[in-house]
Structures are given as C-alpha cells and as structure tokens.
N, CA, C and O of each residue as an XYZ file, in Angstrom:
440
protein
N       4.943     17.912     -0.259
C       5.636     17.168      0.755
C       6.946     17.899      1.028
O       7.921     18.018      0.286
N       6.696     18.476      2.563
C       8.350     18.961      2.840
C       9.224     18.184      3.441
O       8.630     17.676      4.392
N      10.653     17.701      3.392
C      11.688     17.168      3.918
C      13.187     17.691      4.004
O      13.833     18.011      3.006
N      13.680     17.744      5.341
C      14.674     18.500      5.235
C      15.803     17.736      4.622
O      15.685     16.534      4.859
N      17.331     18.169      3.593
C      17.773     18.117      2.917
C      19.162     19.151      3.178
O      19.107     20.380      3.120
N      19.901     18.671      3.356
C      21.136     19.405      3.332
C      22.245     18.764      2.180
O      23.158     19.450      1.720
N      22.042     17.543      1.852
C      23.154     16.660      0.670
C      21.978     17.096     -0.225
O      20.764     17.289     -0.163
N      23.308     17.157     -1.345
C      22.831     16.924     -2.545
C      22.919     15.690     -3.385
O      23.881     14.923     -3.349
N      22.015     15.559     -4.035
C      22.071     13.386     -4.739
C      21.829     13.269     -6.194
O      20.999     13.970     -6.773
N      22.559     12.378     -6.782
C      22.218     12.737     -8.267
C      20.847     12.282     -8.480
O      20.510     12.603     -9.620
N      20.076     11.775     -7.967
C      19.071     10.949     -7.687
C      17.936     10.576     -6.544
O      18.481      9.874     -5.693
N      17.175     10.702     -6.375
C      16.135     10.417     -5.401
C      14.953      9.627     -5.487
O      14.466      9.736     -6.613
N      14.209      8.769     -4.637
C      13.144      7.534     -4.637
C      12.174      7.906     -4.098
O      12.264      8.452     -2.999
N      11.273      7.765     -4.560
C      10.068      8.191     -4.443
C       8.838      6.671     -4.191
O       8.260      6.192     -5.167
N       8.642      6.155     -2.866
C       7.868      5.160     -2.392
C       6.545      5.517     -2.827
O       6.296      6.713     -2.977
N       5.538      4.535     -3.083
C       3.974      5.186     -2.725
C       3.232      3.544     -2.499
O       2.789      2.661     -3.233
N       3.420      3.784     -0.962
C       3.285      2.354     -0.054
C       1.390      2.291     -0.265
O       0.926      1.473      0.529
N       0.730      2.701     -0.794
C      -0.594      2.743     -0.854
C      -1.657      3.537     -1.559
O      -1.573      4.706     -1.181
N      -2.589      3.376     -2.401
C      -3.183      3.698     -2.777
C      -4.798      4.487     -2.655
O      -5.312      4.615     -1.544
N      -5.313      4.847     -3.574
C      -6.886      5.155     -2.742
C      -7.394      3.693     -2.198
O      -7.253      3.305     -1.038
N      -8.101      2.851     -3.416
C      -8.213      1.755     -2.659
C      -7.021      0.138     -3.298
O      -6.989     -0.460     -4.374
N      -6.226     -0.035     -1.997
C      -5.339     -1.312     -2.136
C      -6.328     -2.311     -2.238
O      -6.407     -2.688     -1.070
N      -6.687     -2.611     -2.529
C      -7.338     -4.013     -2.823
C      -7.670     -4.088     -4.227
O      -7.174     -4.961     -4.938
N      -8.517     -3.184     -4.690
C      -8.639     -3.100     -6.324
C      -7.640     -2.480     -7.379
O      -7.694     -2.549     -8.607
N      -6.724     -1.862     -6.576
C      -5.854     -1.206     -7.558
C      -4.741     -1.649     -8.233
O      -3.736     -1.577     -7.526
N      -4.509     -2.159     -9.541
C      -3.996     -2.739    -10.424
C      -2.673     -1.746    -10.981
O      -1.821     -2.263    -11.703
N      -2.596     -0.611    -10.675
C      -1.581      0.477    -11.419
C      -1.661      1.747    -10.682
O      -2.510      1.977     -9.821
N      -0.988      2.341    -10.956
C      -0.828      4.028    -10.143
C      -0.196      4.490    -11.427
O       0.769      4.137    -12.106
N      -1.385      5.682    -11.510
C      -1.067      6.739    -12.627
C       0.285      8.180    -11.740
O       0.275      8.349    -10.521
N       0.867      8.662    -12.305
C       1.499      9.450    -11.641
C       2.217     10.711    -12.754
O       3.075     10.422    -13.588
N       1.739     11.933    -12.580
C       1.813     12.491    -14.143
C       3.326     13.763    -13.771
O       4.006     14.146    -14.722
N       3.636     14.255    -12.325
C       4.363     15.318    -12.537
C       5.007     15.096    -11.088
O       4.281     14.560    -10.250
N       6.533     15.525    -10.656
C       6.573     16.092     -9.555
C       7.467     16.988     -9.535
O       7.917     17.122    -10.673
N       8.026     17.780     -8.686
C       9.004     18.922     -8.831
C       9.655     19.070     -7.658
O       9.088     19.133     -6.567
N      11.166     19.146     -7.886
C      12.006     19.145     -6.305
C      12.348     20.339     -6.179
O      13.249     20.673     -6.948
N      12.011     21.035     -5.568
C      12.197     22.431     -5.048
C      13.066     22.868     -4.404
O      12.984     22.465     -3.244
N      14.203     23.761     -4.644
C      14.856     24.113     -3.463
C      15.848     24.689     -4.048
O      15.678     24.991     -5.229
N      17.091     24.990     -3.437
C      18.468     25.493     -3.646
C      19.424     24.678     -4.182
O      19.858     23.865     -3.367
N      19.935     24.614     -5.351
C      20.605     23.660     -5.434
C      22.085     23.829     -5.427
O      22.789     24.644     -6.022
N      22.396     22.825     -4.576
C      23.987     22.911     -3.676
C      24.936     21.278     -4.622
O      24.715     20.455     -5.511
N      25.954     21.648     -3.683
C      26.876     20.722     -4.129
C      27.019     20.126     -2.336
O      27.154     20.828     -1.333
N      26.934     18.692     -2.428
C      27.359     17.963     -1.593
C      28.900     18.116     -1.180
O      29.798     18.163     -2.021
N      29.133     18.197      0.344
C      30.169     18.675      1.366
C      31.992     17.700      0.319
O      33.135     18.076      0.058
N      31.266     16.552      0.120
C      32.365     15.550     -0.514
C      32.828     15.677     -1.775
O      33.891     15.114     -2.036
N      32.106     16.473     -2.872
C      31.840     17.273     -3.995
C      33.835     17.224     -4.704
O      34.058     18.263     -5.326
N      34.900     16.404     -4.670
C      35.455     17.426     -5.399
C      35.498     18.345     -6.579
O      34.876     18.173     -7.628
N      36.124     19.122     -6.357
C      36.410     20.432     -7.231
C      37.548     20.397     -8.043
O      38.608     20.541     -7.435
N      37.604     20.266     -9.072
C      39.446     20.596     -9.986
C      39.592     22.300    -10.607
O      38.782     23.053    -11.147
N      40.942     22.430    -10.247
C      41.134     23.912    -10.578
C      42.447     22.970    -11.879
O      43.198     21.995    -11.909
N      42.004     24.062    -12.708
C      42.756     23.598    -13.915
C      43.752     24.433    -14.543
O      42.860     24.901    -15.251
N      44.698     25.003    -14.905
C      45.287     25.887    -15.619
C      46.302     25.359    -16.845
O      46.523     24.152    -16.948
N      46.787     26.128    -17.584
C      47.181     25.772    -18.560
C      48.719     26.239    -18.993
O      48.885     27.406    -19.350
N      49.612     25.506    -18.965
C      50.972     25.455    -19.436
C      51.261     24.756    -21.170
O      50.640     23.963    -21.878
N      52.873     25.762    -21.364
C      52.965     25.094    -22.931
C      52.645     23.717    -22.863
O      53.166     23.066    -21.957
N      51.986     23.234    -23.548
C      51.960     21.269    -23.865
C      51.311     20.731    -22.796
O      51.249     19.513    -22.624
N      50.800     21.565    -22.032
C      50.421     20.991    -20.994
C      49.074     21.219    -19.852
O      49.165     22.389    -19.480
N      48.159     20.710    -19.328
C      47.090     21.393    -18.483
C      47.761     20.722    -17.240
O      48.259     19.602    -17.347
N      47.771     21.411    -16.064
C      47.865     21.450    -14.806
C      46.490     21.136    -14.109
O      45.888     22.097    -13.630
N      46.125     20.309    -14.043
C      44.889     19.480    -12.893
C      45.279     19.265    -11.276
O      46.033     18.395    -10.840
N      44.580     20.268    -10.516
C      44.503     19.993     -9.310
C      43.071     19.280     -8.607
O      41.963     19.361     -9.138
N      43.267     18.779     -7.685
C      41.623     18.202     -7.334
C      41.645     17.983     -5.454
O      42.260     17.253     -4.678
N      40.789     18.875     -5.351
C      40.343     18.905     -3.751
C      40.296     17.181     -3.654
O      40.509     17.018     -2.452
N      40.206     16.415     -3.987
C      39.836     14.832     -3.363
C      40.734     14.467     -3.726
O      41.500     15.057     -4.488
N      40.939     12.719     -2.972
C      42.009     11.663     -3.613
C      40.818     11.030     -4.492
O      39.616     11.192     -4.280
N      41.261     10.460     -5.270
C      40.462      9.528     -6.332
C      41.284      9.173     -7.677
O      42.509      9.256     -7.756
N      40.386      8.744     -8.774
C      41.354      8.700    -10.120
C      40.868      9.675    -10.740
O      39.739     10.141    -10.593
N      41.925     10.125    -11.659
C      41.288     11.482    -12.510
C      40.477     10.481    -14.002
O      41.004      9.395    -14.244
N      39.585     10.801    -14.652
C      39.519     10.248    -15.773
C      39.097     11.284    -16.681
O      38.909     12.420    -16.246
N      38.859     10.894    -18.404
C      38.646     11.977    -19.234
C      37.967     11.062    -20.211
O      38.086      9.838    -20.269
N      36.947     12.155    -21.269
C      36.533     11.643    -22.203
C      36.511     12.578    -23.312
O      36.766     13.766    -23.120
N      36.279     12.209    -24.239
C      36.037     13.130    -25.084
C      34.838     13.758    -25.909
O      34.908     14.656    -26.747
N      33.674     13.037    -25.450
C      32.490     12.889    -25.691
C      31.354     12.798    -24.522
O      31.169     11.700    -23.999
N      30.727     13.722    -24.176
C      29.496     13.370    -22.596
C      28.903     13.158    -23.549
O      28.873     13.792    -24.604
N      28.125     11.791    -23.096
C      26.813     11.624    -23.571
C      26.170     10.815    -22.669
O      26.078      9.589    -22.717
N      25.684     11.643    -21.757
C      24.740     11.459    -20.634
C      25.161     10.146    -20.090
O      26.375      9.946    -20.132
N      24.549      9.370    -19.677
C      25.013      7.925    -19.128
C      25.492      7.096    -20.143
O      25.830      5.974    -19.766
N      25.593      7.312    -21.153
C      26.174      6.608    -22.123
C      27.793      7.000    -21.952
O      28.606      6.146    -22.305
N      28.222      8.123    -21.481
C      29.860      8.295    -21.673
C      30.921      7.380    -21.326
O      31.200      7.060    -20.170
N      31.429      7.022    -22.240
C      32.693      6.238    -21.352
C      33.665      7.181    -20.873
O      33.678      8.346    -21.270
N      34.609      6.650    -19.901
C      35.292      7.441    -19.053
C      36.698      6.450    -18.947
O      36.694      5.381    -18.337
N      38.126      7.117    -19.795
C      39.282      6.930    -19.319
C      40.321      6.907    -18.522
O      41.243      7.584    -18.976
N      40.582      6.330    -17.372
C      41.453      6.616    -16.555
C      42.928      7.978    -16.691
O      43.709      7.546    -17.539
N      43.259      8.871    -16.327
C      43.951      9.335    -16.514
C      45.227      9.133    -15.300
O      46.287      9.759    -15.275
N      44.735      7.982    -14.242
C      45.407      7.637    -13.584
C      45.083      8.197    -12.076
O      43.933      8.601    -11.907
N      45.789      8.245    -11.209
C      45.071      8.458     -9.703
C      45.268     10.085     -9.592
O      45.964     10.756    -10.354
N      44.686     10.457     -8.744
C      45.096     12.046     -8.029
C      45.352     11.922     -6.996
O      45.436     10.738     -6.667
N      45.656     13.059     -5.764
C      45.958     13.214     -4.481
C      45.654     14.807     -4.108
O      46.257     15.751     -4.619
N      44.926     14.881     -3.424
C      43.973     16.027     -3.245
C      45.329     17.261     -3.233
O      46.350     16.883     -2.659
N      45.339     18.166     -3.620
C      46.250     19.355     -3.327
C      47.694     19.236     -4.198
O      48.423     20.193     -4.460
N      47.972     17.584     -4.652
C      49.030     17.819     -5.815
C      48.496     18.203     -7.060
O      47.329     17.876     -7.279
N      49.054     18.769     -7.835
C      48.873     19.137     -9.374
C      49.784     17.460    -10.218
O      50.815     16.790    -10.155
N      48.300     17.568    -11.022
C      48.779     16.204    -11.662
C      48.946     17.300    -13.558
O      48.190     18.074    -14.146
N      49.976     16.882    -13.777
C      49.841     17.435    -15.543
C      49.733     16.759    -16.821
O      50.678     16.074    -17.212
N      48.869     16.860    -17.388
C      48.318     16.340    -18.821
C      48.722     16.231    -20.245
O      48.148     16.753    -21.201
N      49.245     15.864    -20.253
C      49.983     16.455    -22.160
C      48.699     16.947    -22.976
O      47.726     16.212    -22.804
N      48.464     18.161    -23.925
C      47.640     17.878    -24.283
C      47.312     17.340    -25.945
O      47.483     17.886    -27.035
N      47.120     16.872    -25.801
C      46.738     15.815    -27.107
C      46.500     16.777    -28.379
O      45.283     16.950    -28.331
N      46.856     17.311    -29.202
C      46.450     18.672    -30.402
C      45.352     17.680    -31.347
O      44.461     18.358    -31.858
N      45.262     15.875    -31.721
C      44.647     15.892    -32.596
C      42.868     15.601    -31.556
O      41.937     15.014    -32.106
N      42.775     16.033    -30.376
C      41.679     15.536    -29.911
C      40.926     17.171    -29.708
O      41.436     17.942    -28.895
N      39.913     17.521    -30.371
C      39.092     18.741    -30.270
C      38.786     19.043    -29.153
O      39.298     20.132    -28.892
N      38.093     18.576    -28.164
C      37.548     18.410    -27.002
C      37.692     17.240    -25.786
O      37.807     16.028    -25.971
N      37.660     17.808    -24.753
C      38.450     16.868    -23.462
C      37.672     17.189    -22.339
O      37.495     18.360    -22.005
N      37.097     16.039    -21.608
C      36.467     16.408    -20.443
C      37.260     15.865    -19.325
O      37.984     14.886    -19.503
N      37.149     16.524    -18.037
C      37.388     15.676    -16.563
C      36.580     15.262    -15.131
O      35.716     15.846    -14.477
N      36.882     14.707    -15.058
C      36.533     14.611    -13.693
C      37.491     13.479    -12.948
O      38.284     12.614    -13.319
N      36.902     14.039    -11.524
C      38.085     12.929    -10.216
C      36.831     12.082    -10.123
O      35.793     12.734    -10.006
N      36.696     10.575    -10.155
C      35.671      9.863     -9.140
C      36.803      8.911     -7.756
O      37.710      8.087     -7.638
N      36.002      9.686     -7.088
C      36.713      9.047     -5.631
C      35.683      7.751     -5.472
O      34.625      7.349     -5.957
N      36.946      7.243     -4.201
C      36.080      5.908     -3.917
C      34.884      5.713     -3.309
O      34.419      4.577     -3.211
C-alpha cells in the first residue's frame, strides 16, 4: 500500500474495515507490516543546540515550549521534569548537577 507522506508521526493507524468473509469472521490474524521510506523529522520538530560553560550547560531551542529533563529514558515509562519554559532563540542555562551521572532534554511545545 502506497501513500503519500511528507510529516513525520511517532505513530500511525492502521484500519481493516473488512474482511475475506464479514459475516463469519470472528478475528483477523495479522502477522507483519513494514513502513518504508525516508525517515525525516517533522517541519515543527524542535532542535536544541547545547554547549557547555564552567557550572554550567547553555540550552538553546528552535521552539517556544518548556524545557524538561530526566535522568533515566525508559521508553514510555520516563518521567519528565520541568526545567521551566524556553523561548525559541534565547539560551536558557542549567547548573549542572555533579552528583547526577546522566541528564537528558528535551523542549515539549504546546
């Protein structure tokens, strides 16, 4: 099945409005599918450029949104801390924490 596609989605739905025969069919087996293509970043996508000062990381972020951080991804399980708002093109700066090993970010806009 081809469909044109220019966004990218963390996610996609897959209908199957009918069967061989609808009247007797109790279940739909369905064993594989595969999304093919180029994979892009959606136009709305922000981006953070990050650099690093004494005591400090410098976070910039193409979007407005809140910055948040964790210290642990674990897939949909992660919780996510506010690090407070951003504004696309200011540099927001971070203290960085020495007893925390690892630090993640991201902006989620509205």
């Amino acid at each position: 099945m081809l469909f044109p596609n220019n966004t990218s989605y963390t996610s996609y739905r897959i209908t199957f409005n009918h069967v061989r025969n609808d009247s007797s069919a109790n279940e739909l087996q369905f064993a594989e599918m595969e999304l093919l293509g180029v994979p892009g970043v959606s136009v709305g996508s922000p981006k953070l450029t990050v650099s690093f000062s004494p005591g400090n990381l410098s976070i910039t972020s193409s979007a407005n949104g809140t910055l948040q951080s964790t210290a642990a991804l674990q897939g949909t399980n992660t919780v996510w801390s506010s690090e407070g708002p951003v504004t696309a093109g200011q540099v927001t700066q971070i203290p960085i924490d020495t007893s925390v090993t690892n630090k993640f970010y991201r902006v989620k806009t509205p």
